[in-house]
C-alpha positions as CSV (number, residue, x, y, z in Angstrom):
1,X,100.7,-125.4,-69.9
2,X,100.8,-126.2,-66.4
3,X,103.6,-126.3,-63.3
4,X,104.2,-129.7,-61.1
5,X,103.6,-127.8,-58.4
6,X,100.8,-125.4,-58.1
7,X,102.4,-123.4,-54.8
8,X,105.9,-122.2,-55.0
9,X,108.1,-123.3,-51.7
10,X,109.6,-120.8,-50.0
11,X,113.0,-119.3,-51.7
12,X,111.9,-121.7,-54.4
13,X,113.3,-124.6,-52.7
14,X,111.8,-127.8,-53.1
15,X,114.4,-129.4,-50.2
16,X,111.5,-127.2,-47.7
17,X,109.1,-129.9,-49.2
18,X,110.8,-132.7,-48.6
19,X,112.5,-135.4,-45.9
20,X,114.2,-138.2,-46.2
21,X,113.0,-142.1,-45.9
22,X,114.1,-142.1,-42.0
23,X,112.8,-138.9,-41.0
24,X,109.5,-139.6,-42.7
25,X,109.4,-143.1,-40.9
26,X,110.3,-141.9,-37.4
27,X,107.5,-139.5,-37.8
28,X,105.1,-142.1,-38.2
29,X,104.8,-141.5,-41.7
30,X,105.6,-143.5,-44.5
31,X,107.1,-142.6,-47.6
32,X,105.0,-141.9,-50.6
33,X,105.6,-142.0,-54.3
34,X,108.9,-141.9,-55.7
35,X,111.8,-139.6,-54.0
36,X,113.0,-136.6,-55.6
37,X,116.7,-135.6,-55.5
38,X,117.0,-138.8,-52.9
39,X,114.1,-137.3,-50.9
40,X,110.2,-137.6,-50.0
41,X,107.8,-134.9,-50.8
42,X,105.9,-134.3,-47.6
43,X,102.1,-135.6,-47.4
44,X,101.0,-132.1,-47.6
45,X,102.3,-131.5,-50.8
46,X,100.7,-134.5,-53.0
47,X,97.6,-133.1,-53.1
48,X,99.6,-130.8,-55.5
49,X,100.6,-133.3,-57.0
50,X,97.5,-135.3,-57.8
51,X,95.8,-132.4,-58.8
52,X,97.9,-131.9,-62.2
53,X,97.9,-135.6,-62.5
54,X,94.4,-135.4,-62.5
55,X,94.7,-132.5,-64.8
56,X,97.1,-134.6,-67.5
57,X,94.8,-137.7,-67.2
58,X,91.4,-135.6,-68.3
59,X,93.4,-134.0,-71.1
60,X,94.4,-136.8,-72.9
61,X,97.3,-134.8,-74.5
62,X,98.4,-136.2,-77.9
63,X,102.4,-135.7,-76.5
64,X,103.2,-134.2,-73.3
65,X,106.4,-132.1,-73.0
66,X,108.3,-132.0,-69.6
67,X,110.4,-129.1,-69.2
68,X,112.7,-129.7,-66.6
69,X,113.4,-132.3,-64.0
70,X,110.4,-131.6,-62.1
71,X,108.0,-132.1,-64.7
72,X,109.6,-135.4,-65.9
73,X,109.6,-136.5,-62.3
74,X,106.2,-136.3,-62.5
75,X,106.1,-138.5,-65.8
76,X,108.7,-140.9,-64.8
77,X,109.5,-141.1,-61.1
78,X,112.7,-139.5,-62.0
79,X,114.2,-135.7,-62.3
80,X,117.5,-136.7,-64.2
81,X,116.7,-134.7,-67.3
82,X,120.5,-135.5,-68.7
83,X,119.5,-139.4,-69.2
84,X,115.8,-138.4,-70.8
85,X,116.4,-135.2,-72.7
86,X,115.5,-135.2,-76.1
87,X,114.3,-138.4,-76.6
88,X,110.5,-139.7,-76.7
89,X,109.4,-142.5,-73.9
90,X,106.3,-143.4,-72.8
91,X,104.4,-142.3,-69.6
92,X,100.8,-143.2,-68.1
93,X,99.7,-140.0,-69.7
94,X,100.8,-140.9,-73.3
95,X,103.9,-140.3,-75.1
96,X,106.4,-138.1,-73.7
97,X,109.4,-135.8,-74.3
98,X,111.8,-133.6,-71.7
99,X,113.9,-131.2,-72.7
100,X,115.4,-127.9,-70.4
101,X,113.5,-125.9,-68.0
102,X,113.2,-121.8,-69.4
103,X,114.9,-120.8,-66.6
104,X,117.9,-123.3,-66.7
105,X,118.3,-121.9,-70.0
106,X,118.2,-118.2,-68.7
107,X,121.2,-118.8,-66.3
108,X,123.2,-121.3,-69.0
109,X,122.2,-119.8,-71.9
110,X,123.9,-122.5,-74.0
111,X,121.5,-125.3,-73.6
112,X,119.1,-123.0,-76.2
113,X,120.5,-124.0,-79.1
114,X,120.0,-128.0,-77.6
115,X,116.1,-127.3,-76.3
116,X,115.4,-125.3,-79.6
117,X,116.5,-129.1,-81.6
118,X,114.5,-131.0,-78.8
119,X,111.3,-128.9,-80.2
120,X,111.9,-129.2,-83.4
121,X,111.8,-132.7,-83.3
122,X,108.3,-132.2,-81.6
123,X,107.1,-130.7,-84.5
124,X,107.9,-133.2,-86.8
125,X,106.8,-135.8,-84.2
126,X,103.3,-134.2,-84.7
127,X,103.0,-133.1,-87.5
128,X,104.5,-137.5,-88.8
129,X,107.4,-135.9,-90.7
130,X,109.8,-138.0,-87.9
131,X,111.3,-141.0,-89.1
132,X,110.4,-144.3,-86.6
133,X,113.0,-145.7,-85.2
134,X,115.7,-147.8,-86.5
135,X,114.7,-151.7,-86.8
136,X,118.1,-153.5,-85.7
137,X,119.5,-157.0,-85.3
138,X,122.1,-157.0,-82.6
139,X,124.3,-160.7,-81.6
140,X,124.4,-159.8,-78.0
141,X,127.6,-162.5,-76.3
142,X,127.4,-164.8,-79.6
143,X,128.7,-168.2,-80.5
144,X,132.0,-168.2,-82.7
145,X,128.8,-169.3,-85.9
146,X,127.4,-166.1,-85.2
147,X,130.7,-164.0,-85.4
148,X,131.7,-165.7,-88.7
149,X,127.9,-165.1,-90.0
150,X,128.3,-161.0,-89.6
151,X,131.7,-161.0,-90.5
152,X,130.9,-162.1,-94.0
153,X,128.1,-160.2,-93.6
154,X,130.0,-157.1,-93.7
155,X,132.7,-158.5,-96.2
156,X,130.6,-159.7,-98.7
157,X,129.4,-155.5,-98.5
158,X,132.3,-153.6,-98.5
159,X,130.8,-150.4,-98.8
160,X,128.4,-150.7,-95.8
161,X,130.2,-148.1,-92.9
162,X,130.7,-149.9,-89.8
163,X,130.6,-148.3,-86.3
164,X,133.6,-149.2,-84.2
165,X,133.1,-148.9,-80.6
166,X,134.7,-150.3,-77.3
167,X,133.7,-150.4,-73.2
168,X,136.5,-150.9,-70.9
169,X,136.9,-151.3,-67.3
170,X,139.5,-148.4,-66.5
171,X,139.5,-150.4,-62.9
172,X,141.1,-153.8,-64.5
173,X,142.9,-151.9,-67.3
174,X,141.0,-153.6,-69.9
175,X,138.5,-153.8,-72.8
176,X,135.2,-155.5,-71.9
177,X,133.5,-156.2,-75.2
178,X,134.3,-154.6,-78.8
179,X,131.5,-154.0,-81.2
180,X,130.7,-153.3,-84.9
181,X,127.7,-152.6,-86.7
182,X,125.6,-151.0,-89.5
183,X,122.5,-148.9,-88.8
184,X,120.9,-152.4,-89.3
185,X,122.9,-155.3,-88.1
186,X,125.7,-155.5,-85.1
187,X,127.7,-157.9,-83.2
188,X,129.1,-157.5,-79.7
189,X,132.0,-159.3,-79.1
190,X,132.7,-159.7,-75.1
191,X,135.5,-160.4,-73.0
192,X,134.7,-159.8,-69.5
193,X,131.2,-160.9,-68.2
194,X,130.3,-158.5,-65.0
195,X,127.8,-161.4,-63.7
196,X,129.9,-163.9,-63.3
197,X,131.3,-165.0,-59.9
198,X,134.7,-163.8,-59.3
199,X,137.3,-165.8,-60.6
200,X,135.5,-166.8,-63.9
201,X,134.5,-163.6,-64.9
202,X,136.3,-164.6,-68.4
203,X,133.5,-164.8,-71.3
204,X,135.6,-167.6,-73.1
205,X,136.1,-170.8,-71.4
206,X,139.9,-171.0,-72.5
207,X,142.7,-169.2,-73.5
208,X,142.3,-171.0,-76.8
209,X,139.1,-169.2,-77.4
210,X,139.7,-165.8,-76.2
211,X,142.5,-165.3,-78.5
212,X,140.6,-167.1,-81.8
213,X,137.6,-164.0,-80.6
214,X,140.4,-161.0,-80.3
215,X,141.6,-162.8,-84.0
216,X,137.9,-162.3,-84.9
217,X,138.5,-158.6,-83.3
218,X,141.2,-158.1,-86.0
219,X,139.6,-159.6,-89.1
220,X,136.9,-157.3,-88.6
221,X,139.5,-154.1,-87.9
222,X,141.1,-154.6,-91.4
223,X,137.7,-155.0,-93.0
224,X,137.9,-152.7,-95.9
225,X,134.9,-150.9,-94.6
226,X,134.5,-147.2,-94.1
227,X,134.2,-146.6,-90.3
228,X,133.2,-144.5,-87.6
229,X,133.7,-143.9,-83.6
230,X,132.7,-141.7,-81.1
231,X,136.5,-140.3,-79.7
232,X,138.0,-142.6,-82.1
233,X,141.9,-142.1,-80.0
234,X,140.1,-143.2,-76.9
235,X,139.1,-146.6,-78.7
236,X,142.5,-146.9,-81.2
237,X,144.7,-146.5,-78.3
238,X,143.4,-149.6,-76.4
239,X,143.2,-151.9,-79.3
240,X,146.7,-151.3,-80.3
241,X,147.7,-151.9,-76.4
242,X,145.7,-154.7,-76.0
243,X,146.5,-158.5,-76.3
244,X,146.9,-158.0,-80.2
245,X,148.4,-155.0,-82.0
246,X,145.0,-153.9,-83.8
247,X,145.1,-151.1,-86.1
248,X,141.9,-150.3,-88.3
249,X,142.0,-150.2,-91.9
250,X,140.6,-148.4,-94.2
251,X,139.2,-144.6,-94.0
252,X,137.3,-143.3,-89.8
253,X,134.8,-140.6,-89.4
254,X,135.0,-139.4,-86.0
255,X,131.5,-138.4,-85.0
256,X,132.9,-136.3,-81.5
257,X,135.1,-134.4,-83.5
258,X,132.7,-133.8,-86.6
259,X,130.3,-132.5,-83.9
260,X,132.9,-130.3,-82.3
261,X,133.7,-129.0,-85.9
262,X,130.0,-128.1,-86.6
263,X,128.9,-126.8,-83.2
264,X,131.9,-126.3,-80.8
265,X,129.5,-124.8,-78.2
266,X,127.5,-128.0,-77.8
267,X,128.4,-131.3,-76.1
268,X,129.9,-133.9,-78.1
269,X,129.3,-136.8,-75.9
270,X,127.3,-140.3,-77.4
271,X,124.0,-139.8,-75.5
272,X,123.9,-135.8,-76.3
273,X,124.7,-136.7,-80.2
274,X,121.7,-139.6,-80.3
275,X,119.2,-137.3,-79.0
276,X,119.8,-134.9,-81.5
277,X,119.8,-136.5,-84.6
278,X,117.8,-139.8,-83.7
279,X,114.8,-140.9,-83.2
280,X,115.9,-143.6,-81.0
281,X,115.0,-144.1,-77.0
282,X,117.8,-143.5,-74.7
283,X,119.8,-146.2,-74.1
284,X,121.2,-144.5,-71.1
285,X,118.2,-145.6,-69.1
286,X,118.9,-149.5,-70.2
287,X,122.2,-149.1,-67.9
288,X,121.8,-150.9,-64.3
289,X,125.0,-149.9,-63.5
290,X,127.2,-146.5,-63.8
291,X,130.2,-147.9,-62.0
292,X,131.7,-148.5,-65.0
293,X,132.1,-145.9,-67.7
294,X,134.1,-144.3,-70.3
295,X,136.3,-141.6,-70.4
296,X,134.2,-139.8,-73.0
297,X,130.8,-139.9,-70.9
């Protein structure tokens, strides 16, 4: 066990050791390595630094275990524990996992119960009791062939559970894509393609098509299928208002609210819920963009 920092700064505040991109440049001093809260540790401090680098690199470590946003800074080149937490990824040094600092937990004393799960899964990470991550096939902005391929997919197996989920743009009042899936095979339907110029940011070249892919939308809604969502209302709520009335048949788990039934002192959000009971990376590092989120997140 070993701290980022061997010195402590004074009143234990890192800002002392630090200066921004301009500061460091009219100084005469470029910036080095990657920026912590937005800022530049000062030259003085890397040799800090390099010296538990130097430390981690000799050791070898079969996992390393970050605790806090400090220590993952040092893995990653980034302190946002929130978006790593819980979830293994892989560093210079080896596998790695992050999970609270001691003393965050001593003054929010609910996050135990969360970092107590993140070690758990440690041990059964070592000890290769933890299952490997889920092998998927995904239809990422298909061709009508490849919607009609996983909707009899899923019909032909009626008993396979399908998880229902939406992303909307609260800013143009809309859904963006709907998707369904089993642990092992998913489509993603789009409506709205970010990249495109403006003005033909529509994913189907006509009207024509965009409502024959929201009547795809609602062949897979009344799928017989059991199904579940994360904040189910959130979703139901803007298929019903959007261009077609589309109501989901068949029986919903909600996995928020199952979560809030077990432990109602934990968050219930997607990314918290992953972490805990997958093995799976984060996907909240594959997001280039956070302009656009959901309600529940």
């Amino acid at each position: 066990m070993t701290n980022v920092f061997q010195l402590r700064p004074s009143n234990n505040d890192l800002a002392t050791w630090t200066a921004n991109r301009t500061e460091l440049k009219k100084s005469g001093v470029p910036p080095r390595g990657s920026p912590i809260n937005k800022r530049f540790l000062l030259p003085e401090y890397w040799p800090q630094v390099e010296a538990t680098q130097k430390l981690l690199s000799n050791l070898q470590p079969d996992l390393v275990i970050a605790l806090g946003g400090k220590a993952l800074w040092l893995l990653t080149g980034d302190d946002r524990i929130s978006l790593f937490r819980g979830t293994f990824f892989q560093t210079r040094y080896g596998t790695a996992l992050a999970t609270f600092h001691p003393a965050a937990i001593l003054r929010e004393y609910k996050m135990l119960p969360i970092a107590a799960m993140d070690l758990k899964k440690v041990r059964h990470h070592l000890s290769g009791t933890l299952p490997p991550p889920i092998k998927r096939r995904l239809y990422l902005n298909p061709t009508e062939q490849e919607i009609a391929y996983v909707y009899w997919e899923f019909a032909t197996h009626p008993s396979w559970q399908l998880g229902v989920d939406i992303e909307t743009a609260p800013s143009l009042a809309q859904i963006t894509t709907v998707s369904f899936s089993t642990p092992s095979l998913g489509i993603c339907i789009p409506f709205w393609d970010h990249k495109a110029p403006v003005g033909r940011r529509n994913y189907w070249p006509s009207v024509a098509d965009e409502v024959n892919a929201w009547e795809w939308v609602r062949k897979f809604a009344q799928l017989p299928n059991p199904k579940a969502l994360q904040n189910g209302p959130y979703d139901m709520q803007y298929l019903m208002d959007g261009p077609l009335d589309i109501r989901l048949a068949g029986r919903y788990d909600d996995t928020s609210l199952m979560q809030h039934t077990y432990q109602p002192e934990l968050r219930k959000d997607l990314g918290t819920l992953g972490s805990l009971y997958l093995n799976e990376p984060s996907w909240k590092q594959m997001r280039t963009s956070s302009k656009e989120v959901k309600a529940d997140e």
